[in-house]
C-alpha positions in Angstrom: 81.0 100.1 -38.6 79.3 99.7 -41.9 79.2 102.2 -44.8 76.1 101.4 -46.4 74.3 104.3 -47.5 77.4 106.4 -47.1 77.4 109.5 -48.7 80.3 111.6 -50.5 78.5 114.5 -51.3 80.3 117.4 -50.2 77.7 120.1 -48.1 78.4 122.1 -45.5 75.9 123.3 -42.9 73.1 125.8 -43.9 73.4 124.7 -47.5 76.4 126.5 -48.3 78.7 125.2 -50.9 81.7 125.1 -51.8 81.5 127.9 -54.2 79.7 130.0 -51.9 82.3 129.3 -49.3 85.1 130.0 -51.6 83.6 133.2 -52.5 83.1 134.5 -48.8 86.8 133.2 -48.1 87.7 136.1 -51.0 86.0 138.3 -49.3 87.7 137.6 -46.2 91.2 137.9 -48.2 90.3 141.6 -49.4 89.3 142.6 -45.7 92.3 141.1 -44.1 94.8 142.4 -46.8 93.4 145.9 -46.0 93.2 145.2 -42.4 96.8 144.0 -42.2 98.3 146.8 -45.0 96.5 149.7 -43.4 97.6 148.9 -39.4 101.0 147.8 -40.3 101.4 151.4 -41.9 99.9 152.9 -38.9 102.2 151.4 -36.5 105.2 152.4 -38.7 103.9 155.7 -38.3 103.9 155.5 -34.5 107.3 154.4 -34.6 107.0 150.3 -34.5 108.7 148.2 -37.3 107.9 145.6 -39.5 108.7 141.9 -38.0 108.5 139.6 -41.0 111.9 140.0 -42.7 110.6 140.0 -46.5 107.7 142.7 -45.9 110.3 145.1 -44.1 112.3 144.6 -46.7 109.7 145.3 -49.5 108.2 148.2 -47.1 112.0 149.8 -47.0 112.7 149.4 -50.5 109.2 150.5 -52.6 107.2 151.5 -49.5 103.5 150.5 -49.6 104.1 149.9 -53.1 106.4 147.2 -52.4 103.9 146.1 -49.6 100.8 145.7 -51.8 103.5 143.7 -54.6 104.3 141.5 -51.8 100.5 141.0 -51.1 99.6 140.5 -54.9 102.0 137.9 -55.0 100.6 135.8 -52.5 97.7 136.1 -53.9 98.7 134.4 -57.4 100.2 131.9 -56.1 96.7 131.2 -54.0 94.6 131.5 -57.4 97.8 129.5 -59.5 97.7 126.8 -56.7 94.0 126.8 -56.8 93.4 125.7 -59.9 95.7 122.2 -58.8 92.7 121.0 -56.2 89.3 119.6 -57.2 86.5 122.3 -56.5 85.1 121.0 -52.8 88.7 122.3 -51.9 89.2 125.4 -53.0 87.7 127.2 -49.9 91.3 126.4 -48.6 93.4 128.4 -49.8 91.4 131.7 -49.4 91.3 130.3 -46.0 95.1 129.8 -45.8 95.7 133.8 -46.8 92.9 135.4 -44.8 93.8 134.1 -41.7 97.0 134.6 -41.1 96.5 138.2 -42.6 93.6 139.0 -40.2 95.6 137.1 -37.3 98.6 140.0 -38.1 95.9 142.9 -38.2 94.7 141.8 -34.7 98.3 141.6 -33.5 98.9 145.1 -35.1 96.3 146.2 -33.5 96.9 144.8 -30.2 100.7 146.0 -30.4 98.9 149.8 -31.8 96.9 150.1 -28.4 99.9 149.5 -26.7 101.6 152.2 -27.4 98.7 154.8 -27.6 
C-alpha cells in the first residue's frame, strides 16, 4: 500500500464542507430540541412520565422552564467544547446533541401512539 499522492484534504461528498455540515447539524439541534421538548410535554399530559432522572427532575422542579435550562445547557457545553477541536471536526458535536434528541422524540412518539 503506498501513499503517494495521498490526500488530506478534508471534503465530503456533493461538495459540502465542514462548515456547511456544521451548520445543517445546528439546524438539526433546533428541530430535535423542539421535537423532543414539545412530545415529552405531550406525553406528560397523557399521563406518561419523564425517564431520564435529571430532566424529570428539572421538569418537576421549574416545569418546561427547567426543561428548556436543562436543554440550554447542553447546548454550551456543545459550543464551549467546540471551540477545543480543529474546524473539519466540529460537525460532531451538533451531531452528538441532535441525535440522541431526535432518537427520544421518535421514542416519544412511538410510546404517544401507544397510548392514543
Amino acid at each position: 500500500m503506498s501513499s503517494e499522492g495521498a490526500s488530506l484534504h478534508h471534503r465530503l461528498p456533493g461538495d459540502l464542507t465542514p462548515v456547511d455540515l456544521e451548520r445543517l447539524l445546528w439546524g438539526a439541534v433546533v428541530l430535535a430540541l423542539a421535537a423532543d421538548v414539545a412530545t415529552t410535554f405531550v406525553g406528560l399530559h397523557l399521563g406518561l412520565s419523564e425517564s431520564n432522572p435529571a430532566a424529570r427532575g428539572a421538569i418537576e422542579g421549574y416545569g418546561v422552564g427547567g426543561m428548556l435550562a436543562l436543554k440550554a445547557f447542553a447546548v454550551g457545553v456543545g459550543l464551549v467544547c467546540r471551540l477545543l477541536l480543529e474546524q473539519v471536526y466540529r460537525p460532531i458535536v451538533p451531531a452528538g446533541l441532535a441525535v440522541p434528541w431526535l432518537a427520544a422524540a421518535l421514542l416519544n412518539v412511538y410510546t404517544i401512539a401507544t397510548v392514543l
